[in-house]
C-alpha positions in Angstrom: -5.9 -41.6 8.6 -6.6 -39.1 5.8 -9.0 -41.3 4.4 -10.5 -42.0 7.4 -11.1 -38.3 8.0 -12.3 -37.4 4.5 -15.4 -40.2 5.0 -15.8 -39.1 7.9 -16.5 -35.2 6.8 -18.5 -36.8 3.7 -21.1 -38.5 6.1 -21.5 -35.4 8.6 -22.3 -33.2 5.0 -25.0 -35.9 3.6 -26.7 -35.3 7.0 -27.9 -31.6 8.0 -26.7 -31.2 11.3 -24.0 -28.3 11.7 -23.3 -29.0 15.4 -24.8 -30.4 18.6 -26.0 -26.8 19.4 -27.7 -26.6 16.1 -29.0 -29.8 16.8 -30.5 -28.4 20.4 -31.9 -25.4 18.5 -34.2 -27.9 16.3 -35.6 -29.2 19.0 -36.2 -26.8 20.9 -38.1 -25.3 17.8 -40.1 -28.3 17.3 -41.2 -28.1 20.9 -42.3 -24.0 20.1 -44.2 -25.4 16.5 -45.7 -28.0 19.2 -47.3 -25.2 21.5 -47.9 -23.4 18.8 -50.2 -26.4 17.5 -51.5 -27.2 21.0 -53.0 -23.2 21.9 -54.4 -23.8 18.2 -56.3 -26.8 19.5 -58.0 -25.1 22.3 -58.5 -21.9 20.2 -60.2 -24.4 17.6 -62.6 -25.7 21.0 -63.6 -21.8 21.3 -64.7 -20.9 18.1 -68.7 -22.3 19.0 -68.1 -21.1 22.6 -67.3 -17.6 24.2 -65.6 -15.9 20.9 -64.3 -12.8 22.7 -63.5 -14.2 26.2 -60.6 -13.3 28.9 -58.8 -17.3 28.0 -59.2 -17.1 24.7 -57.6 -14.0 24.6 -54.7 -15.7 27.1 -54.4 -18.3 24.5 -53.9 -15.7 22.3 -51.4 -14.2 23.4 -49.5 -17.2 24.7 -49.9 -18.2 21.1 -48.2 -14.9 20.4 -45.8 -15.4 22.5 -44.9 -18.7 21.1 -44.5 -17.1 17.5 -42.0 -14.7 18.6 -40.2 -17.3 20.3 -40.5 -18.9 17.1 -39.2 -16.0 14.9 -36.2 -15.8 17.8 -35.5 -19.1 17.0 -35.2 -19.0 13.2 -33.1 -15.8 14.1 -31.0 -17.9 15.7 -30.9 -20.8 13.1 -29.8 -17.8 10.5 -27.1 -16.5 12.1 -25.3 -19.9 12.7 -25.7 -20.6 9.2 -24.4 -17.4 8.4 -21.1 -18.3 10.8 -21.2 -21.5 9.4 -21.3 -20.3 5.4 -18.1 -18.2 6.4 -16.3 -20.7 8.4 -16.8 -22.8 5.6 -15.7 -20.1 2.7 -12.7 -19.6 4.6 -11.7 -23.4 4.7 -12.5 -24.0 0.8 -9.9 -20.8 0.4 -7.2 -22.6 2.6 -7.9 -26.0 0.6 -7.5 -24.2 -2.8 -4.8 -22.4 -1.4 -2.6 -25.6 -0.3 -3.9 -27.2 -3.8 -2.2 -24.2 -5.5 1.0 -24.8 -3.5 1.0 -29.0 -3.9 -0.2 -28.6 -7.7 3.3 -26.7 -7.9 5.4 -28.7 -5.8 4.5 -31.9 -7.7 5.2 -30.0 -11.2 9.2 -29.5 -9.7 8.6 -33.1 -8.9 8.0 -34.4 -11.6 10.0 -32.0 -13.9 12.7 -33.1 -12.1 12.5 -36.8 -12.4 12.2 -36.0 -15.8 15.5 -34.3 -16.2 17.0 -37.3 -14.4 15.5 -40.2 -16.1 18.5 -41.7 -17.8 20.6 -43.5 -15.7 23.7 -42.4 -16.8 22.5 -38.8 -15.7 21.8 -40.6 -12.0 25.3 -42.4 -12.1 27.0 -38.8 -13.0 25.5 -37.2 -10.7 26.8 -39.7 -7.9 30.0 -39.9 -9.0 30.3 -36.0 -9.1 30.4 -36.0 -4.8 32.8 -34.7 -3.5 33.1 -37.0 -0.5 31.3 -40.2 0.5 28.6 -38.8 2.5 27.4 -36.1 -0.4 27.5 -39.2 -2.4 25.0 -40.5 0.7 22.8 -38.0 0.5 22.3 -37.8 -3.2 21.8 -41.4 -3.3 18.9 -40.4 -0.8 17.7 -38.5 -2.8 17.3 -40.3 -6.1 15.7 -43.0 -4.8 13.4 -41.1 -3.1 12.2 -38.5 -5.9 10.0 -41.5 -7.4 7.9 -42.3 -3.8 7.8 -38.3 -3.7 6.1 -38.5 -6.7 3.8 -40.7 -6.0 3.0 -39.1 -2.6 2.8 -35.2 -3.6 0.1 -37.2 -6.4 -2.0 -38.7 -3.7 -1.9 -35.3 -1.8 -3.1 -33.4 -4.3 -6.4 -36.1 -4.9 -7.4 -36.1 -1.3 -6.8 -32.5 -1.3 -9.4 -31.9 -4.4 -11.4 -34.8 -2.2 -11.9 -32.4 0.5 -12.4 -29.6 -1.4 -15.4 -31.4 -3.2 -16.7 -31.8 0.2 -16.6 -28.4 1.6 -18.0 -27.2 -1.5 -21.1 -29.5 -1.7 -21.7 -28.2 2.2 -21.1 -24.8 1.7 -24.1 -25.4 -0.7 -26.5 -27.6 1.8 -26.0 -24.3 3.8 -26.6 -21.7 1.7 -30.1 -23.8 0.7 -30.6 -24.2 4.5 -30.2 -20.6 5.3 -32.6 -20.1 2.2 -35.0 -22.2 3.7 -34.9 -20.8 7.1 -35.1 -16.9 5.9 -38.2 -18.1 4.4 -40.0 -19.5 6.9 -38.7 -16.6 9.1 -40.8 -14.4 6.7 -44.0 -16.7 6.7 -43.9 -16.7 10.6 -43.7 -12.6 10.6 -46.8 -12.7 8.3 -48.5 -15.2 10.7 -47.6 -12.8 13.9 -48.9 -9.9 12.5 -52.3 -11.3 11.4 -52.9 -12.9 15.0 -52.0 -9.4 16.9 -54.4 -7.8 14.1 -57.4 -10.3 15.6 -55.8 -10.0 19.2 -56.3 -5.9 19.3 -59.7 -6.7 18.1 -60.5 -9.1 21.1 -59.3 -6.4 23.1 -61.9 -3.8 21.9 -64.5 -6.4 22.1 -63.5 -7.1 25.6 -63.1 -3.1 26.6 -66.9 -2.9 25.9 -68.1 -5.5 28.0 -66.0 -3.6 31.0 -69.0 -3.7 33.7 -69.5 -7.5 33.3 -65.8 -8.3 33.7 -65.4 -6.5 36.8 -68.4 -8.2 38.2 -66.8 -11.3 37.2 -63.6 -10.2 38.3 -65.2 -9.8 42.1 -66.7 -12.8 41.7 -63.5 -14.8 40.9 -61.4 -12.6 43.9 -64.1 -14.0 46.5 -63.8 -17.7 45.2 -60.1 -17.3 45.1 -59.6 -16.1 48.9 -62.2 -19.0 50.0 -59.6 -21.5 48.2 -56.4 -20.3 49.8 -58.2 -19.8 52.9 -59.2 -23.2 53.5 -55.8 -24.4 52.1 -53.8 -22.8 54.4 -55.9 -24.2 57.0 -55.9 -27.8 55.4 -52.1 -27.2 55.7 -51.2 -25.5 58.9 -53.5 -28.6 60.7 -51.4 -30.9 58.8 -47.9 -29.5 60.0 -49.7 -29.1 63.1 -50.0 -33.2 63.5 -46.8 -33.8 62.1 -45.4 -31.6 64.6 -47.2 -33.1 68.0 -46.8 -36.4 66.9 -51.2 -36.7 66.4 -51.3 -37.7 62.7 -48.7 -39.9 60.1 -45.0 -39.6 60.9 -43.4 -37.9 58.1 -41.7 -39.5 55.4 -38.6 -38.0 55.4 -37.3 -40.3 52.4 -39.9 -39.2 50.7 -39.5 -35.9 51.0 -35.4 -35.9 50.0 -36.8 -37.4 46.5 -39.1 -34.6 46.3 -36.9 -32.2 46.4 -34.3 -33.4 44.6 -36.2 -33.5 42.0 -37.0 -30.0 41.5 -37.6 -28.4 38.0 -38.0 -32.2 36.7 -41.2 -33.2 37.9 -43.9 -34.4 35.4 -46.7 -31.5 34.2 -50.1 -32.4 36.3 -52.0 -33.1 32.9 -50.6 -33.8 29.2 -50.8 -30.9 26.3 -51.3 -28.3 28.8 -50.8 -24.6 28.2 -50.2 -21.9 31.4 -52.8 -19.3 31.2 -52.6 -17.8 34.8 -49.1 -17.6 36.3 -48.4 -17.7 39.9 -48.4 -14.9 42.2 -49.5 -11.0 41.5 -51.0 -10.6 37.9 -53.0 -8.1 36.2 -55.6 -7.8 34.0 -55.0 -8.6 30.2 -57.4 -5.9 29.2 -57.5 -3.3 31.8 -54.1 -3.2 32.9 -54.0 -1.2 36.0 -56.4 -3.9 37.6 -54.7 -6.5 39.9 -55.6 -10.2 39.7 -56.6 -12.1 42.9 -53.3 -13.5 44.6 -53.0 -16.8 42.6 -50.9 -19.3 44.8 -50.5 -22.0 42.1 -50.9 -22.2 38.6 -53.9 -22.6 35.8 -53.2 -25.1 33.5 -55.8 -24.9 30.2 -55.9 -28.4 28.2 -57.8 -29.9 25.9 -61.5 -30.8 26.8 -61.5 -34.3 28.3 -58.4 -34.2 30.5 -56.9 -36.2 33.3 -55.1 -34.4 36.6 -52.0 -36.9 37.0 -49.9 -36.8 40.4 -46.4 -35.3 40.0 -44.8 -37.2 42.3 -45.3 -40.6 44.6 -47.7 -39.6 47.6 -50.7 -40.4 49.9 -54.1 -38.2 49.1 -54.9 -36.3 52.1 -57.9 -35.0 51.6 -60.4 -34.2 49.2 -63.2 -31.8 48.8 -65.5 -29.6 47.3 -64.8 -26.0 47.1 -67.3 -23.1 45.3 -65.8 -22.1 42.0 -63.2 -25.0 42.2 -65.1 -28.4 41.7 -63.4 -31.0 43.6 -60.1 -30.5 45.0 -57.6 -33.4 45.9 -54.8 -32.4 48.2 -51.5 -35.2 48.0 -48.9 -35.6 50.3 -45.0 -36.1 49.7 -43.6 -35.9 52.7 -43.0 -32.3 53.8 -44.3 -31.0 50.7 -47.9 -31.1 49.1 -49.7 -31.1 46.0 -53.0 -29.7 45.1 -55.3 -30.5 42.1 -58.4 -28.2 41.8 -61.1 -28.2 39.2 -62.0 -31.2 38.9 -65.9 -32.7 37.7 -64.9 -36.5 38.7 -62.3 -37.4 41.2 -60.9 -41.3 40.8 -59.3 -41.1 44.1 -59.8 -41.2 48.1 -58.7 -40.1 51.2 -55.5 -42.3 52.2 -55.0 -43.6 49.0 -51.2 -44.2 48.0 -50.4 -42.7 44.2 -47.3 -43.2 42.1 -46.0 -40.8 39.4 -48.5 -40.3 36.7 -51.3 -42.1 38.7 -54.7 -40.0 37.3 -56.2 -38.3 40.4 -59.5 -37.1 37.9 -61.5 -35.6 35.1 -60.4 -32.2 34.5 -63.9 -29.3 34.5 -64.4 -27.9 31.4 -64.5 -24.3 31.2 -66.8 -21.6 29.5 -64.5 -22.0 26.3 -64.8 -25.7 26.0 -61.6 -26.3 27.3 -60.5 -28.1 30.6 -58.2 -25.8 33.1 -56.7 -27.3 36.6 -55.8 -25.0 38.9 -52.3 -26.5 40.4 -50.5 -25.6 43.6 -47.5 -26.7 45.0 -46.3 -26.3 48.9 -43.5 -27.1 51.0 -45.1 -27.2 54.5 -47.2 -23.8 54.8 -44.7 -22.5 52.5 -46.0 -21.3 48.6 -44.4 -22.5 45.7 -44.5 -21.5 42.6 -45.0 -24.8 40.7 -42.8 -23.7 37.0 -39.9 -24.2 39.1 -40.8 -27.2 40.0 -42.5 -28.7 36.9 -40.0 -29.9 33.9 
């Protein structure tokens, strides 16, 4: 069983992983270097377009973002290697400690087997009881100073064993922890560079104040046309539903729908979040309001696909100012709506699985593509993060 446990401790040291946890953090810091990577992309698609516009300064600072979730993370990764060094410390201290004690125990041992080597010393010493059962006992004893021996000796090996063990992780750890610090510092330097360029977007977009106003105004009109004619699109659908004048509801459907709440598949691959749902403000004049968004704007990379979220039936599509094409699926009770598209690969009363493509994501002033992406349950709003995995 000792054995057993020492191999056991010798594979989990050749291989860097301190616990499941730790193992958790990795990834969840490969999926930060992975957005990282991803807003770099699309920052890479606006360096021939629109230098200083308002998404390329939301990529920015999503990018920003990222890199302090980043530094967080290594934070993190420090401090458990930090626990873990003294955890570790402390067990080498009780190993050396009980090494100390057998190293002694065995030197009695063997000192007195020693002393008692002849046999006429052994046959003495029995005789010498007083009664039968001393004579028992130190009979017991004789015979069993040899196999104590023996197995104080193999105490002692597996003893050094582990302390070989603990000592060779204790110094994975410390190189880890290196490591880490390191990298901690190269991200810090990285952060402050990008806010350096970031507060100079900003400036560069403070001048052009009049213009992104008018754009602003612009953008509030298109917006309120959108949700108008959704919220019309949708109250006529409940509407039939509700009389019994259009498609019963799929109620089945529906329960799937739902269940499946915060895992549903992301609308398009590699996509970044650049306008959130709800009331938002300006990212340069900060006391200005954004329109009302009632979904969310995905930015990808130029090229894109739209893919349904969920199994459904498209509903509708059509062509709305500002928006491209819009295709509006069904699930049921609940709907899905995919806006900004330049080709649309669907129809009206087509039937879509999970990750069927819907169309050809518009590309934007910046070279990128961006979807706009709402989510409802009846007439009712959602905000589609809570929905999406």
């Amino acid at each position: 069983m000792k054995r057993l446990t020492t191999i056991i401790l010798l594979v989990l040291a050749a291989v860097p992983v301190l616990a499941q946890d730790v193992s958790r953090q990795k990834e969840r810091k490969k999926q930060i270097e992975q957005e990282i990577a991803l807003i770099d992309k699309q920052l890479d698609a606006n360096t021939s377009k629109r230098k200083e516009s308002l998404n390329t300064l939301i990529l920015t600072r999503q990018k920003l973002e990222a890199r302090k979730k980043l530094i967080s993370q290594l934070n993190n990764d420090i401090a458990d290697y930090n626990r873990d060094i003294a955890g570790t410390n402390a067990q080498i201290g009780r190993l050396s400690a009980r090494l100390d004690t057998l190293r002694k125990y065995h030197a009695d041992l063997v000192l007195g087997a020693y002393k008692t080597r002849d046999n006429k010393v052994w046959l003495m010493y029995l005789l010498s009881s007083k009664d039968i059962n001393q004579g028992l006992r130190r009979w017991s004893y004789l015979k069993n100073i040899s196999s104590s021996v023996r197995r104080q000796a193999r105490q002692i090996k597996d003893t050094e064993y582990d302390l070989r063990i603990e000592t060779a992780r204790l110094e994975g750890l410390k190189a880890e922890s290196v490591a880490a610090k390191a990298e901690r510092e190269r991200e810090k330097d990285r952060l402050a560079a990008e806010e350096k360029k970031m507060n100079s977007m900003v400036v560069q977009l403070t001048k052009n104040e009049k213009s992104l106003k008018k754009e602003l105004q612009q953008k509030q009109k298109e917006v309120e046309r959108l949700n108008r004619e959704i919220e019309r699109i949708l109250a006529e659908a409940v509407r039939q539903q509700k009389s019994g004048e259009g498609e019963k509801v799929d109620y089945a459907l529906s329960a799937k729908f739902g269940e499946n709440k915060g895992k549903l598949p992301w609308p398009v691959q590699n996509g970044v979040v650049i306008q959130k749902f709800g009331q938002t403000y300006h990212p340069v004049f900060k006391n200005l309001k954004m329109p009302y968004n009632n979904g969310i704007n995905i930015s990808a990379p130029a090229g894109s696909n739209a893919t349904a979220v969920f199994d459904g039936v498209v509903k509708q599509v059509l062509v709305m100012p500002g928006y491209d094409q819009c295709v509006l699926v069904q699930h049921g009770e609940y709907f899905t709506f995919y806006c900004k598209l330049r080709q649309v690969y669907v129809k009206s009363g087509d039937r879509l699985s999970t990750g069927d493509r819907i169309g050809q994501i518009s590309t934007n002033d910046d070279g990128n593509a961006e979807l706009h992406f709402q989510l409802w349950k009846g007439t009712e709003k959602q905000n589609p993060e809570t929905w999406l995995r």
